[in-house]
N, C-alpha and C positions, 0 to 999 in steps of 0.2 A: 374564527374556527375554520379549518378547511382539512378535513377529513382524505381528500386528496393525497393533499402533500402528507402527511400522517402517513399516510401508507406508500408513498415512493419514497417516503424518508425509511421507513423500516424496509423495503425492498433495499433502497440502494445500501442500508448498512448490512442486510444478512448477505447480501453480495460480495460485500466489502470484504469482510469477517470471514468468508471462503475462500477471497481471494489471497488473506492474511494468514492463514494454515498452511503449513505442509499436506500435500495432498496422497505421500506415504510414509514411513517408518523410514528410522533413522538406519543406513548401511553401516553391519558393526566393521568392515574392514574398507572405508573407501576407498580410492586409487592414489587419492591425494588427499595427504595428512594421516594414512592408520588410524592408530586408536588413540595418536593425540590430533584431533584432527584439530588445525586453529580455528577454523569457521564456525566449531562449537563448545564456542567458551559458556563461561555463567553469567558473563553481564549480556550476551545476545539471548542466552535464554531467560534474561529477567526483563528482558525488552518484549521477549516473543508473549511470555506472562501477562506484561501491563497490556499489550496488544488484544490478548486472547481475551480478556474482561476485562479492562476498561473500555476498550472500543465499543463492544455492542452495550455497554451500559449508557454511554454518550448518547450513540446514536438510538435508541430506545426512548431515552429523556428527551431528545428532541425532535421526535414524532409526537411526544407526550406535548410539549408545548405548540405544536405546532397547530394539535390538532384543539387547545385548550384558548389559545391567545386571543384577544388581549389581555384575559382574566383569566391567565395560568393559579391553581391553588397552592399547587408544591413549585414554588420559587422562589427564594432566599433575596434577589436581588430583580426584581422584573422590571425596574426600571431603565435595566442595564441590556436590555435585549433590542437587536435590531429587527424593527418590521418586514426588512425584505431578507432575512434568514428565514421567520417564520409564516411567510403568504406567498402565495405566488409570484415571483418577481421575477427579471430578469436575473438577476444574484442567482437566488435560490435553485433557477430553472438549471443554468451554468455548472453551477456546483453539483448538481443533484446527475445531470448527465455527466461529467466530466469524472465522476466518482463509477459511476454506473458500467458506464465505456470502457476503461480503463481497467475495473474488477472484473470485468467480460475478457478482455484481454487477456488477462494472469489469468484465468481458468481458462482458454481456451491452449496456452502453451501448456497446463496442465496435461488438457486432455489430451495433445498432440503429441508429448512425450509418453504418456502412461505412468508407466513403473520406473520410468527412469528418472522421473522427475524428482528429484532427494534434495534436500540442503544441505547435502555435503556433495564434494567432488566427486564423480564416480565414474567410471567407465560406460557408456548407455551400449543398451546392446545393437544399437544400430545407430549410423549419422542420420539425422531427423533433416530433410533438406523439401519436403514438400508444405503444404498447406504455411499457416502462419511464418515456417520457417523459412517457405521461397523468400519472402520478403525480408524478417530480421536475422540476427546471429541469436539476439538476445532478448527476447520481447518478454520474457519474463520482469528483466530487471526496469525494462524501460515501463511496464506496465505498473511494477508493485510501488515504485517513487511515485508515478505519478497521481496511483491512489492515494499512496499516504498523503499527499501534496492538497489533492482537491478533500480527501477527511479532515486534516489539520483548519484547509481554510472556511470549513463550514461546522466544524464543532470546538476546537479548540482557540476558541477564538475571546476576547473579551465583551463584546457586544452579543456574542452566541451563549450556547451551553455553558461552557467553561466559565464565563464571566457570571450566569445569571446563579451559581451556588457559591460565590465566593462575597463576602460581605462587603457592602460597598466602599469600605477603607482598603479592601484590597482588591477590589476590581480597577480601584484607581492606577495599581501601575499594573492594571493588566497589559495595555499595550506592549510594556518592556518586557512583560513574559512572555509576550507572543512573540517576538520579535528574538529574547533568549534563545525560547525554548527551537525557532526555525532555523537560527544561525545554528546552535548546536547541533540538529539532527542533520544538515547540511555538512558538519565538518565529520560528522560521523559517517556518512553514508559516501563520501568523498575520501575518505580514508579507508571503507571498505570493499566498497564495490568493484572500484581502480583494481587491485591486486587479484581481488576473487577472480574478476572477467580474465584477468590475463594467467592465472594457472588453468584457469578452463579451458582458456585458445593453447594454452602450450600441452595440455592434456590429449586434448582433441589430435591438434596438429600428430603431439607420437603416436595414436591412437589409429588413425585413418589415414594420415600422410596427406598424399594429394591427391583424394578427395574432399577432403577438408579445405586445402589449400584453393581447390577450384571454386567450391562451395563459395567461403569466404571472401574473392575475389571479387565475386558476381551479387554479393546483399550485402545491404548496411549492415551494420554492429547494433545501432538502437533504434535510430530512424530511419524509414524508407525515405530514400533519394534524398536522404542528407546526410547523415554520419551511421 
């Protein structure tokens, strides 16, 4: 039992869960795409859905275990649960910052943008080139993967949450669902973001010209002083 982790496991998921929201309303005429806009189709909004509750339901249950284990009551499969998901470990410590950091991130391009921050394309009313943004072009994108990244490998996992309500004839191939389900979000997110990022830089560029152009010159795209 460690009451602890119990509660930085529900901090770093209501973190999470903020960072995984639009932080305003949808723009009915954006700059890029109108009012068919592609970036908001119905399978990204059945994505944004399972995100919206399923996530904090995950991460809920596993604070519940966390704070319950070794003799969790409501667990379908607890012999399927790894020790250093649910106790302090090196693992968990990793996970739990790396989720934490990174959800800190996506909220602080939030709050550096304001209003301009939409999930559609939009004209922002100013180039944002101070605070977070001296450094990245795009720390939103590079911050929201890398949540989803460090959530995926601390609840959807088969030795985690995910594994301990699925009965143990099917927790048996959980590894190959893990392992599905990361390829897949990898070819989806690799098929999306590529194009998104680059009508934003062609947006931007007619938008501001060269101050843009100086801008971009001078900061990485995702990571500071590497790409």
């Amino acid at each position: 039992m460690s009451r602890s982790l119990a509660a930085a496991t529900l901090i770093s998921t209501y973190i999470s869960h903020k960072a995984f929201q639009p932080p305003n309303q949808k723009v009915e005429n954006p700059t890029v795409g109108g009012d068919e806009d592609k970036w908001n189709s119905p399978v990204l909004e059945f994505i944004e859905a399972c995100i919206k509750y399923g996530h904090p339901a995950l991460g809920i249950y596993h604070a519940y275990l966390a704070y319950t284990y070794p003799s969790p009551f409501l667990c379908l499969n607890p012999q399927a649960l790894n020790s250093a998901l649910f106790t302090w470990s090196p693992q968990s410590i990793l996970l739990l910052a790396a989720t934490t950091v990174f959800a800190s991130l996506r909220l602080a391009s939030y709050r550096a943008l304001g209003e301009d921050f939409v999930y559609q394309i939009n004209k922002p009313a100013a180039l944002r080139t101070t605070g977070i943004y001296a450094w990245m072009q795009h720390p939103g994108y590079t911050a929201v993967v890398a949540t989803w990244i460090a959530n995926v490998s601390l609840l959807l996992r088969p030795d985690g949450v995910f594994g301990s309500v699925m009965p143990v004839a099917v927790a048996r191939f959980g590894n190959l669902f893990a392992l599905c389900h990361g390829v897949c979000w990898l070819v989806w997110l690799a098929g999306v973001i590529p194009p998104r990022v680059k009508d934003e830089e062609e947006m931007l560029k007619k938008e501001f010209g060269g101050e843009w152009e100086r801008w971009a010159a001078q900061t990485a795209r995702f990571i500071p002083f590497v790409y």
